[in-house]
C-alpha positions in Angstrom: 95.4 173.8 119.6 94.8 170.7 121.3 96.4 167.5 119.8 93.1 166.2 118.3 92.4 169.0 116.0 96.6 169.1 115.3 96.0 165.9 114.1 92.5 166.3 112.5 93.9 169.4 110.5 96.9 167.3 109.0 95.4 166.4 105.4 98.9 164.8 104.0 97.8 162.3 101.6 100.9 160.1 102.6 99.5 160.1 106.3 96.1 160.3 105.5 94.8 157.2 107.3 97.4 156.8 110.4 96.3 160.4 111.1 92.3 159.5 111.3 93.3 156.1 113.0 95.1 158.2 115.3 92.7 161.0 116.2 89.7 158.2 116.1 91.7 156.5 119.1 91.9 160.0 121.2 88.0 160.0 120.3 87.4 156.9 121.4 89.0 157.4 124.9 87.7 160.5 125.0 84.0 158.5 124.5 85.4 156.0 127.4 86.0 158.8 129.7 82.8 160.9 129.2 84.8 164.1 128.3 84.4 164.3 124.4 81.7 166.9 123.5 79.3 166.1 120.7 79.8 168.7 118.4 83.3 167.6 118.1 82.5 164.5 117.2 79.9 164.9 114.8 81.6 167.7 113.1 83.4 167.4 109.7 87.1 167.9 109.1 86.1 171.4 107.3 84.5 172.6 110.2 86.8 171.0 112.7 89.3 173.2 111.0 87.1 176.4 111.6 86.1 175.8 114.6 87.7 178.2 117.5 86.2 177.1 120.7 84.8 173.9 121.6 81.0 173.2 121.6 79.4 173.2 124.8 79.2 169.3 126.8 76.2 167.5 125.0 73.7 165.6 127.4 73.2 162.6 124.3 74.0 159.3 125.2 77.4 158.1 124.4 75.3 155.3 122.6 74.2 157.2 119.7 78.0 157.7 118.5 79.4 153.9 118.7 78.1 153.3 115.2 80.5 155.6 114.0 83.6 153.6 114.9 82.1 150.0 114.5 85.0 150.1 111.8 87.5 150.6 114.7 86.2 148.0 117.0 86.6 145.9 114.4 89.9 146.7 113.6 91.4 146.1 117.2 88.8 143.1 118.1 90.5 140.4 115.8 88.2 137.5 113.9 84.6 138.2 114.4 83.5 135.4 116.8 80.5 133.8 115.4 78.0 131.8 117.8 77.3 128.3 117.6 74.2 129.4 115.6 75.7 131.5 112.8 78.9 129.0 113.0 76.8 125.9 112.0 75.1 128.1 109.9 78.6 129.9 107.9 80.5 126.7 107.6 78.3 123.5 107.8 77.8 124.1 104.3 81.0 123.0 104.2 81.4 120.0 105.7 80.6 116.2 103.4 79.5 112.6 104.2 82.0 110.2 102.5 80.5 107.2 101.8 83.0 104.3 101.0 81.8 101.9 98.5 83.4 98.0 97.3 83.7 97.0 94.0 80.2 95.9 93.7 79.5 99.7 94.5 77.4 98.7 97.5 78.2 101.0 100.6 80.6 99.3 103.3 81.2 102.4 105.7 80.7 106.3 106.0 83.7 108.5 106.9 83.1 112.8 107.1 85.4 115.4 105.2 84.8 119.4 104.5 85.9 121.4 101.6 89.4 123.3 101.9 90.3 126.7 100.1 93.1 125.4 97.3 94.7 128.8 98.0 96.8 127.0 100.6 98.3 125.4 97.7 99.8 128.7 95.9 103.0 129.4 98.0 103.9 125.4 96.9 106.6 124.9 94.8 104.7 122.1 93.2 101.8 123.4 92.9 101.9 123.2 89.2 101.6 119.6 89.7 98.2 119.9 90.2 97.4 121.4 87.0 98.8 117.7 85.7 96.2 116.2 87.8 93.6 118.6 86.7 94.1 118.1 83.1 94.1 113.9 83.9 90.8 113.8 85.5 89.0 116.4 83.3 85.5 114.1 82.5 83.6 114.2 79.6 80.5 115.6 81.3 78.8 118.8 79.8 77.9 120.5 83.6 80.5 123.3 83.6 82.4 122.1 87.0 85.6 122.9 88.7 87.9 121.4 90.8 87.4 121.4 94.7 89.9 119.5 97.6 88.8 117.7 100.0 90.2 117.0 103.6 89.7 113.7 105.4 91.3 110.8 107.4 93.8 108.3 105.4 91.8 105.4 107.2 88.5 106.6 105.9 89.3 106.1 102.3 92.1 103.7 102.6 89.7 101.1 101.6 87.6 102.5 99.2 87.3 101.2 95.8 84.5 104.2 95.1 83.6 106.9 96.9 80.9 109.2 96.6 80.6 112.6 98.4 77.4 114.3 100.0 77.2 117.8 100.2 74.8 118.6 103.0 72.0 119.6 100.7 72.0 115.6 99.9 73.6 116.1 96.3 76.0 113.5 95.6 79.4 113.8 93.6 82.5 111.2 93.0 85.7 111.5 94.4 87.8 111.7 91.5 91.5 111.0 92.7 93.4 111.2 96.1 96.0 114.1 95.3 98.2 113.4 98.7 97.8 111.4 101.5 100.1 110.3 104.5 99.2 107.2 106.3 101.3 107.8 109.2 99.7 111.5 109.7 96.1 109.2 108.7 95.0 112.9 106.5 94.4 112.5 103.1 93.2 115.4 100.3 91.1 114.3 97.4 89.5 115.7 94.4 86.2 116.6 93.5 84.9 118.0 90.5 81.8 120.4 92.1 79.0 121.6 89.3 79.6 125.7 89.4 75.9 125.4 90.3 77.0 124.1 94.1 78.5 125.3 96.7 81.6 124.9 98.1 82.9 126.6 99.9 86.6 126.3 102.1 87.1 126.2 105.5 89.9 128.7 106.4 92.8 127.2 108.3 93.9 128.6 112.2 97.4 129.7 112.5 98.3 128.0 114.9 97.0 125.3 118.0 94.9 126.7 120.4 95.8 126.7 124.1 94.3 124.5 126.4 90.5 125.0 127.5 89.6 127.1 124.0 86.1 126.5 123.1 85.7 124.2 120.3 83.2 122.8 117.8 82.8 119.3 115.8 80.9 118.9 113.1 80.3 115.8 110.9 78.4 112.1 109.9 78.8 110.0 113.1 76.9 106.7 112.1 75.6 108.8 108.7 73.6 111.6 110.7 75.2 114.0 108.2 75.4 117.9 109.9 75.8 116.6 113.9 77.7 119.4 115.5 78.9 119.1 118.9 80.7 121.4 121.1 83.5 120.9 123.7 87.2 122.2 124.8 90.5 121.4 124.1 91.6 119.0 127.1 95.3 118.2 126.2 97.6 117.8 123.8 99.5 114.3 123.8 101.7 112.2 121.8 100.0 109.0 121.1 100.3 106.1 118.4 103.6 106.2 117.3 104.9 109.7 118.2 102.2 111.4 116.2 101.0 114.9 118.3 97.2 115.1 119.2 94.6 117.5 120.5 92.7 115.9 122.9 88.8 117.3 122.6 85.5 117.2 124.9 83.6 117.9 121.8 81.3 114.4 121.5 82.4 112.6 118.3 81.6 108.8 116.9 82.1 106.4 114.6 81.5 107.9 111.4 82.9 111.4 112.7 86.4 110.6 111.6 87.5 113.4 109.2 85.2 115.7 110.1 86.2 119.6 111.3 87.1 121.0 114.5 86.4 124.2 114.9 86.9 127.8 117.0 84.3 130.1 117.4 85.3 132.2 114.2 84.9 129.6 111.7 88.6 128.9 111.6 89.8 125.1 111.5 92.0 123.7 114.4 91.5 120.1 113.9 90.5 117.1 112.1 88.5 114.5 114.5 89.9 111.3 114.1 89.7 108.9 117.4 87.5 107.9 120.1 89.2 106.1 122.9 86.4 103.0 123.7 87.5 102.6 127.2 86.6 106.0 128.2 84.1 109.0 128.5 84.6 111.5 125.8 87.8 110.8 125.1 88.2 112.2 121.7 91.2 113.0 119.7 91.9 115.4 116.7 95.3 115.6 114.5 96.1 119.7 115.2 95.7 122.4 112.6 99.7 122.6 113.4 100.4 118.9 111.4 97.8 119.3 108.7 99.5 122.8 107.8 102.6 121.0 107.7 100.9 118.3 105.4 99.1 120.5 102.9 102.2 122.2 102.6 104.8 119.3 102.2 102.8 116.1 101.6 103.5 115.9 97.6 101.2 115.5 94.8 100.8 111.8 93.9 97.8 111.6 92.5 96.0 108.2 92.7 92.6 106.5 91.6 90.7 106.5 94.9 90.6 102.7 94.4 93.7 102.1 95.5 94.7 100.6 99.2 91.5 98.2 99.4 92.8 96.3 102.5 92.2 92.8 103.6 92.5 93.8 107.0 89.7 96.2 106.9 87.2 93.8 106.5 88.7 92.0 109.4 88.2 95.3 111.8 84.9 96.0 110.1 83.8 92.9 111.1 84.4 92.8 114.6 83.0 96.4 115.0 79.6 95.3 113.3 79.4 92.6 115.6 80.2 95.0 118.9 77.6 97.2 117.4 74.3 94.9 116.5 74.5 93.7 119.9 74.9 97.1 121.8 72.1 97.8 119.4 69.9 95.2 120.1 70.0 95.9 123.5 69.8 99.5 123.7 66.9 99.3 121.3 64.8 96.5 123.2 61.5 97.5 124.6 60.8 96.9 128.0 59.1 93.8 127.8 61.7 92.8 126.0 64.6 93.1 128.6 62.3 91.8 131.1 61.6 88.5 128.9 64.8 87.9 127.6 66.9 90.5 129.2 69.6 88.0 130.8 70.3 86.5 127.4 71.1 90.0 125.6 73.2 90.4 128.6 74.9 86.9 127.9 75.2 88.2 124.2 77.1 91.3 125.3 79.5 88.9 127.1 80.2 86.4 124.6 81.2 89.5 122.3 83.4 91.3 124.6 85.3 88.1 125.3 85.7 87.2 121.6 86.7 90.8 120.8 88.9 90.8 123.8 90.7 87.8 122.4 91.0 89.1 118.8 92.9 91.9 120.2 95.1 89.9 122.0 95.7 87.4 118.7 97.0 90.7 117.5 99.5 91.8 120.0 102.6 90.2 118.9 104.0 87.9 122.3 107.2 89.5 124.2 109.6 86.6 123.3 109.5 83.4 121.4 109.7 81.2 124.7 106.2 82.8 125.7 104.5 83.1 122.4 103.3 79.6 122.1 101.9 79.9 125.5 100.2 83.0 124.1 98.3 81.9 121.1 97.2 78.7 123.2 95.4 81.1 125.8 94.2 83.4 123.2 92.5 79.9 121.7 91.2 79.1 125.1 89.4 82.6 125.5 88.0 82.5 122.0 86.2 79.4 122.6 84.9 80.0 126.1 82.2 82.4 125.1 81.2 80.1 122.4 78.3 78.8 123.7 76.5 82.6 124.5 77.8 83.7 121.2 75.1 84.5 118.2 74.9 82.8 115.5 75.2 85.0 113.4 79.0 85.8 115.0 80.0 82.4 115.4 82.2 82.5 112.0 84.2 85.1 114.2 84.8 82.7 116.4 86.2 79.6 114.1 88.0 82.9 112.4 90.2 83.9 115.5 90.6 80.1 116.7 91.9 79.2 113.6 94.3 82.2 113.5 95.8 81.4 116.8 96.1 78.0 115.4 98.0 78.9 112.2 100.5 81.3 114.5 100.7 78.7 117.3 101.8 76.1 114.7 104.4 78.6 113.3 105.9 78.3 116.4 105.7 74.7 117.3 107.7 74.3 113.5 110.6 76.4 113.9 112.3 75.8 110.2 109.1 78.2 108.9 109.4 81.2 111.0 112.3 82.8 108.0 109.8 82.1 105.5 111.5 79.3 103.6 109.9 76.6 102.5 111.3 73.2 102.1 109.5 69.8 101.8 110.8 68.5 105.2 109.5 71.7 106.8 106.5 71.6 105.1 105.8 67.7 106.0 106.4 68.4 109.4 103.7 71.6 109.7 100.9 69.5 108.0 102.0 66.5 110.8 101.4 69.6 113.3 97.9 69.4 115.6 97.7 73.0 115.6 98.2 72.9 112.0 95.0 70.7 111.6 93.0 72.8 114.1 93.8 76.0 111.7 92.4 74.3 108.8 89.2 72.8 110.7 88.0 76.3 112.3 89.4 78.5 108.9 87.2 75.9 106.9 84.1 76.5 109.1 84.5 80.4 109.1 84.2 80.3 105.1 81.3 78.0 105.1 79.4 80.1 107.6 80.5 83.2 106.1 81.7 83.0 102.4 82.5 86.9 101.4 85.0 87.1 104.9 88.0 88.0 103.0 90.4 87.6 105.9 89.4 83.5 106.5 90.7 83.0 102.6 93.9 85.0 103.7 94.7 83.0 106.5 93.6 79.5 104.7 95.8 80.8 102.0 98.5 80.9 104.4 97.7 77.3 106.0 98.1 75.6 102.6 101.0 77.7 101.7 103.2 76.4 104.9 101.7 73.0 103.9 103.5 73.2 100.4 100.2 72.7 98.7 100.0 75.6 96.0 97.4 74.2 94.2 94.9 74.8 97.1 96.3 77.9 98.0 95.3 79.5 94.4 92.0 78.2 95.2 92.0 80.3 98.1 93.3 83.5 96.5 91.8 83.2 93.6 88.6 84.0 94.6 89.9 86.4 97.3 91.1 88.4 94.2 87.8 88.5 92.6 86.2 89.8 95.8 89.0 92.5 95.9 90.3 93.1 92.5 92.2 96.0 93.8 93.5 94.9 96.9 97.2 94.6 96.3 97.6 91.9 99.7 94.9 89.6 97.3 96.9 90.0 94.1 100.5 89.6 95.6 99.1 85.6 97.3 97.5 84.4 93.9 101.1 85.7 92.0 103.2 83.8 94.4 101.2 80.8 93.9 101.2 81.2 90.4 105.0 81.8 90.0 105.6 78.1 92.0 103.3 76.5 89.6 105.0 77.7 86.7 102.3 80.0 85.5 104.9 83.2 85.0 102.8 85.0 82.9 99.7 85.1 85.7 102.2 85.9 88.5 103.8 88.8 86.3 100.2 90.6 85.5 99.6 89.9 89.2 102.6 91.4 90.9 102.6 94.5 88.3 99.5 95.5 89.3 99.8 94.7 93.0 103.3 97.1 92.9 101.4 99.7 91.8 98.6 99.7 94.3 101.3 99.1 97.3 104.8 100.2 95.1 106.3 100.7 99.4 106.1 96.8 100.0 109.2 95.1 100.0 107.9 91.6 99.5 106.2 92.7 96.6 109.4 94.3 94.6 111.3 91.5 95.5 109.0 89.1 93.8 108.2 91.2 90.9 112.0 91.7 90.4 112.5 87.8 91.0 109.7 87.2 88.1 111.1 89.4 85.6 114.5 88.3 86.1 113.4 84.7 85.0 111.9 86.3 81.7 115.1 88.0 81.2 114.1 91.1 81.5 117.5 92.4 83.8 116.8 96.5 83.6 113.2 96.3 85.0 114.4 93.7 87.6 117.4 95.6 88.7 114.5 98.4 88.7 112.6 96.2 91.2 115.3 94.7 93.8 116.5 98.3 94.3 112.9 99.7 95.4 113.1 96.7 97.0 115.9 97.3 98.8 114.6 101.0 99.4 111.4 99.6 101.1 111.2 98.7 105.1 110.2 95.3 105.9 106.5 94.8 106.8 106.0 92.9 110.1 102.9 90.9 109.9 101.0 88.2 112.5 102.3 85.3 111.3 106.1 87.1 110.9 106.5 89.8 113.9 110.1 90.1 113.4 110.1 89.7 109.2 113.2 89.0 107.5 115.4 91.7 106.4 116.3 90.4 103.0 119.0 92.7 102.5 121.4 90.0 102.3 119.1 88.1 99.9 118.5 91.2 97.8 121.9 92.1 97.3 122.7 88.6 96.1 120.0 88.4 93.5 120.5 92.2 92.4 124.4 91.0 91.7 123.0 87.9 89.6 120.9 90.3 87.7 123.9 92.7 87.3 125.9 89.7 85.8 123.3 88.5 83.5 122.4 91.8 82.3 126.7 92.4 81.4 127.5 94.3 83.8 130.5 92.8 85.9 131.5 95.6 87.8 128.2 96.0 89.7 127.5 92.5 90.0 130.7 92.2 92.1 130.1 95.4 94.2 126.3 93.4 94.9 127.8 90.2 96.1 130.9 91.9 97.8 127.8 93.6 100.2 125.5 90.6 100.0 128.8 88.4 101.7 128.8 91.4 104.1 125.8 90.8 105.5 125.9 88.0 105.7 124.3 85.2 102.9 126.4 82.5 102.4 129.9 83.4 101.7 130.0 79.8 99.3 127.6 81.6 96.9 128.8 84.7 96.7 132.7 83.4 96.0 131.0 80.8 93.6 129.2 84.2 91.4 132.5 86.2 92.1 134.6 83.3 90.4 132.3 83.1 87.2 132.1 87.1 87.3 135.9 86.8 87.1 136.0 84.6 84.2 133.7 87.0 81.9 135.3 90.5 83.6 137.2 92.6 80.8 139.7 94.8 82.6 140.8 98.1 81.5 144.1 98.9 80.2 146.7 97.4 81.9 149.8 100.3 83.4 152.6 97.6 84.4 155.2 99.4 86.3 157.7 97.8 88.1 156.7 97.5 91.2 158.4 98.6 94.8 159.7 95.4 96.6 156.7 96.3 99.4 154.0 95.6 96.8 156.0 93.0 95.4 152.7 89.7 94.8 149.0 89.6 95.2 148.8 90.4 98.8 150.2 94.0 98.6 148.1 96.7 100.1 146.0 99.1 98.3 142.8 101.5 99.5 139.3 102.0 98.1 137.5 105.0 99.4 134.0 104.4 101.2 131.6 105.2 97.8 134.6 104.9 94.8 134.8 102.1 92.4 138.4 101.8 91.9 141.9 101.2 94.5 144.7 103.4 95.0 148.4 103.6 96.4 148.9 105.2 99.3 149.1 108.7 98.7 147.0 109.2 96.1 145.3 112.1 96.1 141.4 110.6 96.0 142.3 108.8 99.1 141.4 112.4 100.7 138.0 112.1 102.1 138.1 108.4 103.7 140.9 105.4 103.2 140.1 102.2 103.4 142.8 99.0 103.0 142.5 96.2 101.2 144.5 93.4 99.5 145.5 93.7 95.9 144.0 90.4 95.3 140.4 91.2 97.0 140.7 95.0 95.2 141.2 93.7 91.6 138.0 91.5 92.4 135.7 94.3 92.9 137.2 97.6 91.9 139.3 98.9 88.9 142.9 100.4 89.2 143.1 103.9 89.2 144.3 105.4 86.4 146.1 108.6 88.7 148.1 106.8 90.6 148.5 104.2 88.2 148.4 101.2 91.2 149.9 97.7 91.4 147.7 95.6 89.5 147.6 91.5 90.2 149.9 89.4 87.9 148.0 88.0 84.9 146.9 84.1 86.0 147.3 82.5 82.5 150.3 79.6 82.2 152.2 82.0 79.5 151.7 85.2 81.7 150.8 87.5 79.3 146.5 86.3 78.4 145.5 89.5 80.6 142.1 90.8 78.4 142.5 94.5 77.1 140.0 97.2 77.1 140.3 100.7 75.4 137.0 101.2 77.9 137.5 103.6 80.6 135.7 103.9 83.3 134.7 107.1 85.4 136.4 108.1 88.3 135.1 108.2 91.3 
């Protein structure tokens, strides 16, 4: 019996299929080879098992019998690959316009985004979390709906106040909440509640990166065109912009493109568009389905109203990029009458734009060194103004904007005292006495008047009058920059500071609250807030405050390249709110640090001394002690994290042993009661007014 019909006759239920897989193979070879008669393979297992001699050779085209193992084709073939047809046509459904909308609800840009399968979620940990968020958002319509993720850029929504989503049948729904987001990885998953009427459907997620030269599709809203597909290959893959991995892409993608799909050829998604490189020819990049698995599946669940992270700096991009793109339109759009008519001055246009927005750049490239960067901002002012004359009107506010910029930075160099920060009157007199000082207000003025809803012209007058000292006209410059941006934490943390120097500590609390919450990662911010509720005496919250401050990374900025650390200054005011809030101990360990890195050693021993004369010690153990630790200036050890000294010896002293003098270890730490160490002789005239305390603390 040949081993076909061996296998063909062996009806074990256990090995049921791998025996018809198995004989199907040796069909299917025999079908490849021409040597597999018809009779054998239309025949039924019953007869097959009858059968004693093989039917004679059939002269039937092998055709007619593939339809019988279409199942095994399948099987060994892998995902069905779709073509660009039925792709567009399977999973465009999929894919949504974001539109981005201010407070006024009136649209200020267009992002794309495409529904994801929330089964990615299930293997999570934390996925319970998102029942929290469910049961948070639930709305009081009556349209039975249910809860759909959606998959976009951070940048796209980073400055939404609303957002609405179009499905690509033009029905439009509202982005509830952003569930996770990561503005280093620039992806962000939000929330929709879909009517069970719609669709919508997720786009399954590729295993891993494709190789290099893998066919690949893009679908999304460049400018708005909702449903552009375009198709291309993976060209590279490339570390770019800060260490982040990219897929580098032919596929065509634009402005307006950014969170949109990229796709293989089965439907399966490998990327999320994200860049266009302006300097180049198709140039596009994608963040790799390898990073947005490793997103989905360890980003965590903090969901936010999609409000938060309006950003003043936004506007200032948005701006420039409306300008670049009127006048490319205007030309590209001109008839050919008009080019011939007025041709050379849309080409003079184009100029004046290019050399403004080349300068605007530069005022944002921080300068090598401080010997250089003064030189700097005076050539970025030279290039802003020499295309003033060619420039549109309608522009020209762009102009006075970066002019005035460069001013404010270039007179934050000539007046070294402000570059920490600090404000004193002397420093202050001398940057209003400053010319570039006077040039920054002059052009920042003119930007406003000619364009009075440019939010980053208030920030940066705001600024001017603040290193002038004069608080009263800096609220009046972010006062109104909060109304424009009532969600904009940037907005809300100016118009506190100014309110907390003029006394108005109620304002500046509200302010700062709300600020912390739409940006709790700023370290400016918490140190304010903390330095606002320690003057109301509220110690907990503020020690709250310092210690996410202190937990925060300082945020360079234009004016302040190299910002500050603050440590030093946090650590100081963090001990002052210890000792006002009663609790010695810390307050000592705060300033001990603070003196460490640095702030001035006169403070810190002037707190230390009062901490001192309020400390309440623990039971005193007075042994007689050995003729070595005989006075103040014996030696003792502290371990690295431990709150209390030891003797040598002592069995704590095991991980890490650190010396110290009796008289600096009785400052900050608390004898431990083990070893029962030397402790400092009482300082009272009568020797004996040592304070006792039945409190002990824990060891450490």
């Amino acid at each position: 019996m040949s081993t076909s019909r061996q296998l063909l006759l062996f009806r074990s239920s256990k090995h049921a299929a791998i025996s018809r897989a198995a004989a199907s193979i040796i069909l299917a070879i025999g079908l490849l080879t021409g040597n597999v008669n018809r009779a054998s393979a239309e025949a039924t297992p019953a007869e097959t098992a009858t059968a004693n001699e093989p039917s004679a050779p059939s002269q039937q085209p092998l055709s007619d019998l593939h339809g019988q193992f279409d199942w095994l084709r399948t099987l060994f073939a892998g995902p069905t690959q779709l073509s660009p047809q039925e792709l567009y046509e399977q999973v465009g459904r999929s894919v949504v316009t974001i539109k981005v909308r201010d407070e006024n609800f009136q649209d200020i840009a267009s992002g794309s985004g495409f529904f994801i399968n929330e089964a990615v979620f299930t293997d999570r940990s934390d996925a319970s979390e998102l029942e929290k968020v469910w049961a948070n958002s639930d709305s009081e319509s009556e349209v039975p709906s249910r809860h759909c993720y959606v998959l976009t850029n951070y940048h796209v929504i980073r400055p939404a106040v609303f957002a609405c989503i179009v499905l690509s049948n033009g029905d439009k729904l509202a982005a509830s909440q952003v569930v996770a987001e990561d503005e280093k990885l620039d992806l962000a998953l939000l929330m929709v509640s879909v009517p069970t009427s719609l669709s919508a459907h997720g786009i399954p997620l590729a295993a891993s990166d494709p190789p290099v030269m893998t066919t690949v599709y893009a679908i999304g809203s460049p400018r708005g065109f909702s449903g552009t597909a375009s198709e291309g290959r993976v060209s590279a893959y490339r570390e770019i912009l800060g260490g982040n991995n990219w897929l580098q892409t032919t596929a065509p993608v634009s402005p307006g493109s950014s969170g949109g799909p990229l796709l293989l050829a089965d439907g399966s998604l490998v990327g999320v568009t994200t860049l266009v490189h302006p300097e180049g020819q198709n140039l596009n990049f994608a963040i790799p389905v390898s990073v947005i698995h490793s997103f989905l599946s360890t980003a965590p669940f903090q969901a936010r109203d999609i409000a938060v992270g309006a950003s003043i700096p936004w506007h200032e991009m948005q701006a420039f990029a409306d300008m670049n793109e009127a006048v490319k339109a205007k030309q590209s759009n001109a008839s050919i009458l008009e080019l011939l008519l007025v041709g050379v001055k849309y080409e003079a246009d184009r100029k004046a734009v290019a050399i403004l927005s080349d300068a605007w750049r530069e005022l944002d490239k921080p300068p090598a060194d401080d010997e250089d960067a003064l030189a700097h901002y005076q050539k970025v002012i030279a290039s802003a103004q020499g295309g003033e004359t060619s420039l549109p009107d309608q522009f020209k506010y762009l102009m006075h904007y970066v002019v005035g910029k460069a001013s404010l930075c270039a007179a934050m160099q000539a007046e070294p005292d402000a570059k920490d920060g600090t404000r004193t009157e002397e420093s202050c007199i001398r940057y209003r006495t400053n010319g570039y000082s006077t040039d920054a207000y002059y052009h920042l003025v003119k930007a406003i008047e000619l364009k009075p809803d440019f939010p980053a012209a208030y920030e940066q007058l705001y600024q001017h009058h603040r290193l002038s000292g004069k608080w009263a006209d800096a609220l009046l410059m972010s006062d109104p920059l909060v109304k424009r941006m009532p969600r904009c934490a940037e907005a809300l943390a100016m118009r506190a500071e100014c309110y907390r120097v003029l006394g108005q500590a109620d304002s500046a609390r509200q302010d700062l609250e709300a600020a912390t919450v739409l940006s709790p990662a700023n370290r400016e911010l918490n140190y304010q807030f903390a330095e606002v509720l320690t003057g109301f005496g509220e110690y907990d919250d503020a020690i709250e405050s310092y210690q996410r401050a202190l937990a925060c990374e300082a945020s360079p900025s234009i004016l302040l390249p190299k910002p500050p650390d603050l440590r030093d200054k946090l650590h100081y005011r963090l001990g002052v709110a210890y000792r006002k809030a009663g609790n010695v101990e810390k307050a000592l360990h705060e300033f001990a640090t603070a003196k460490a890195l640095g702030w001035s050693a006169d403070d810190c021993d002037r707190q230390i001394a009062e901490c001192q004369q309020h400390r309440v010690l623990p039971v005193a153990r007075l042994y007689p002690l050995p003729s070595t630790l005989q006075g103040n200036q014996a030696t003792v050890y502290v371990t690295k994290s431990g709150r209390k000294y030891h003797r040598d010896g002592c069995e704590y002293l095991a991980q890490s042993k650190i010396p110290l003098s009796l008289a600096d270890a009785e400052r900050m730490y608390e004898p431990c009661s083990h070893c029962h160490p030397p402790v400092p002789r009482p300082s009272g005239p009568d020797g004996v007014n040592v304070a006792i305390s039945q409190r002990a603390a824990p060891h450490d």
